[in-house]
Structures are given as structure tokens and as C-alpha cells.
N, C-alpha and C positions, 0 to 999 in steps of 0.2 A: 222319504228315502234320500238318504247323502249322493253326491255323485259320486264316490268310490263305490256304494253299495250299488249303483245303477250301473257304474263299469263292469263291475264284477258279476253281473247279472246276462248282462250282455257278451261278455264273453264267454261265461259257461253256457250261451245260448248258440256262441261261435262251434265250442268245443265240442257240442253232443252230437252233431253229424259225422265228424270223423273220427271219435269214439265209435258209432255204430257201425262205420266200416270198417275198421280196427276187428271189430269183435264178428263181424259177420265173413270178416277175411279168414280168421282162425277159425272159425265151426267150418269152411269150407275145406278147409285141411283133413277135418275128423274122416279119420277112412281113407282118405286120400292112396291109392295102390303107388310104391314105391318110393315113398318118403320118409327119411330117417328122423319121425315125430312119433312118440309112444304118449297115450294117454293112460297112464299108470292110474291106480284108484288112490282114493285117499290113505287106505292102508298101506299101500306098496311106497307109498310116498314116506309113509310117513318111516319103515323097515328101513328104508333106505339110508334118511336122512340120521335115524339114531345110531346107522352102524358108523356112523362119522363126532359122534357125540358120547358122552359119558352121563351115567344117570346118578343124579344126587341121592342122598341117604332120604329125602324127601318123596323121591319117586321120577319129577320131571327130567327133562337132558339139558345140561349144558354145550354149548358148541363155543371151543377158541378158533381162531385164526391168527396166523402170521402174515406179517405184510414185510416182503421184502423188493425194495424198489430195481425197477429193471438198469441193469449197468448197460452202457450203450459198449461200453468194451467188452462185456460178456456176449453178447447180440449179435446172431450169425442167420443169414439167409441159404436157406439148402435148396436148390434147386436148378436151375437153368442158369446160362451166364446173365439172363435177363432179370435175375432178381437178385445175384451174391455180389456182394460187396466188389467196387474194383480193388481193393486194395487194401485186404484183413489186415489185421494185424498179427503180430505174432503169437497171441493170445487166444485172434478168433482161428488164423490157422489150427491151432492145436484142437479147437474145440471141434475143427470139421474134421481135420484128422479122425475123432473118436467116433464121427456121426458116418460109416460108410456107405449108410445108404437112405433114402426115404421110406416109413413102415407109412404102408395105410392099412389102416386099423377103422373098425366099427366101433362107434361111444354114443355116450348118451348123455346129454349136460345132467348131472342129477342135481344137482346144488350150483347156485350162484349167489354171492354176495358184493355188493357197491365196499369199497374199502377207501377209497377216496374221488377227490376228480377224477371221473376218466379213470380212475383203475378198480378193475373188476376180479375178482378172483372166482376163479370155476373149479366147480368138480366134476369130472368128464368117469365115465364107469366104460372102460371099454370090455366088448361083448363079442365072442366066440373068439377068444386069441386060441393060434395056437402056443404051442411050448417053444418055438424058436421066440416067436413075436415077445413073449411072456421076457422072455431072456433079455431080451432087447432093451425093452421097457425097464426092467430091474436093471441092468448093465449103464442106461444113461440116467435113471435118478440118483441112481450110486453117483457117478462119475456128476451129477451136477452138485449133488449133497456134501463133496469134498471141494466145491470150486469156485462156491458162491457164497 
């Protein structure tokens, strides 16, 4: 045996303990009463994920993605004076102008994908809106979809 194959031996023998708590952390979730975790079946997963996808003349789905990078001039903090910006600009003013208020809404990551370092894009399915919330939602991807 080489020493990289003896390193690499030894640290997979590092890794498999906190592997098992990793995995014995999540079954400890399963049921868990008041946590926004769903254990969907493989078919629900899979409904899901096709409604984001197109199905080839072949049968299987295709999925694109767009990556588009975060402008730190677009970038606005809504909340308390402890997290907004001291000193928007006239750009981020306008963008909180359009935001008047914070929506908490119910979601569910359905889809996630790595698109480069550090940046991840999610598909969040939000769950029991009402038709204001709905408006809402539809009102600021309009309003991002012209500004970005």
C-alpha cells in the first residue's frame, strides 16, 4: 500500500463517525412535531421536480437554470434598523420603497442546485398563500424581472 492510499484510508476511517451522526441527526427529525421538514416519497419528489422541467421527444426531462450574479447595488436588508443598510442608495431606496412590508409565508425547498462557489440556487414551493400574499409574490418578481 502507498502512503496516499494509507492517508486516504485513514481518513475515511476519520470521516465515518461524523457521517453516522450526520445521518442519525436527520432520522431524529423524521416525525419530529412542529418542524417545517416533509419527507415527500419518491414519487411526490419526483411530480414535483418534473413540474420545473420539460420532457424530451425521448421520454426523460430536461432541467435549465439561469445564473444570474447578485449586484451588491440591487441588495437591500428589510427589517429592523439593526440589519438595513445605514446608507442606501438611491437605487436601494427605490427597491424598499416597492417592498412595504415583510410577507412570512410557509415554503418548502423543493429543488436545490450548486451553480458555482458559494452560490446556490433554490426552488422554494410556498404553501397555503392566501390571494393577498399571492399578489404580493406576483407584484415583486414582476417588479424584480424589469430590474435586474
Amino acid at each position: 500500500m502507498t502512503t496516499a492510499t494509507t492517508a486516504a484510508i485513514k481518513k475515511e476511517d476519520n470521516i465515518q463517525p461524523v457521517l453516522r451522526q450526520v445521518q442519525e441527526a436527520v432520522r431524529s427529525l423524521a416525525g419530529a412535531p412542529n418542524l417545517n421538514i416533509e419527507q415527500p416519497t419518491r414519487a411526490e419528489l419526483r411530480r414535483r421536480a418534473e413540474a420545473h422541467g420539460f420532457q424530451t421527444q425521448f421520454g426523460s426531462y430536461a432541467f435549465g437554470s439561469m445564473v444570474k450574479s447578485r449586484s451588491a447595488g440591487l441588495t437591500v436588508y428589510v427589517g429592523s434598523a439593526a440589519v438595513q443598510l445605514p446608507k442606501p442608495s438611491a437605487r436601494q431606496q427605490e427597491i424598499l420603497r416597492q417592498v412595504p412590508q415583510t410577507l412570512e409565508l410557509r415554503g418548502a425547498v423543493v429543488w436545490s442546485q450548486l451553480q458555482a462557489a458559494a452560490v446556490t440556487e433554490v426552488g422554494i414551493e410556498f404553501i397555503g398563500l392566501t390571494l393577498k400574499q399571492q399578489a404580493q409574490i406576483d407584484q415583486l418578481v414582476s417588479f424584480l424581472r424589469t430590474r435586474v
